[in-house]
C-alpha positions, 0 to 999 in steps of 0.5 A, a space after each residue: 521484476 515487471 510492473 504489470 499493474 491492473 490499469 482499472 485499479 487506478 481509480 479507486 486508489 485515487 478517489 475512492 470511487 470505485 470502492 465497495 460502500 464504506 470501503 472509501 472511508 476506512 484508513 486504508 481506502 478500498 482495503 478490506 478489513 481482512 486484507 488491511 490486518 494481514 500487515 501489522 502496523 507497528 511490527 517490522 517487515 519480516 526478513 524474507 518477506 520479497 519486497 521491493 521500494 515503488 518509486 512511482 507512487 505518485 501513479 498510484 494517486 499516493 502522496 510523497 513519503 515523508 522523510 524516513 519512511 518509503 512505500 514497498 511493494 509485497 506481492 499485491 499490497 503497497 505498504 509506507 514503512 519506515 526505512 531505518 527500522 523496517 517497520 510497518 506505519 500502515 497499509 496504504 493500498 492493494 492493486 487488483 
């Protein structure tokens, strides 16, 4: 699967600056309210959902996971899961 990641998205996962006003503050910096819910903190990720583990999300400005948990990737969405469980711990970003 190719990495085709909008370059123009960078930013406001990094710094917040190119954020809609009050987007920058939520928990899941520039993440609408809408898209943020459509993953439920707490629940396992479904079964056939296609994901895949981003490995370089020190590109996307992300600090590193902490032990247990990995960042995926679920179409445009990056989510930190945790690895024994599968289970959401939140929904970090969405690229453009």
């Amino acid at each position: 699967m190719a990495l085709g990641v909008a370059v123009a998205g960078l930013p406001a996962l990094a710094g917040g600056t190119d954020c809609a006003p009050g987007l920058d503050k939520r928990a899941a910096p520039c993440v609408a309210p809408g898209q943020a819910m459509r993953w439920q903190v707490g629940a396992r990720l479904p079964i056939r959902t296609p994901w895949y583990e981003l490995r370089d999300w020190d590109l996307y400005g992300l600090p590193e996971p902490a032990e247990g948990t990995r960042y995926v990737r679920v179409d445009d969405d990056i989510l930190l899961v945790a690895i024994a469980s599968g289970v959401v711990l939140g929904a970090v970003a969405t690229i453009d």
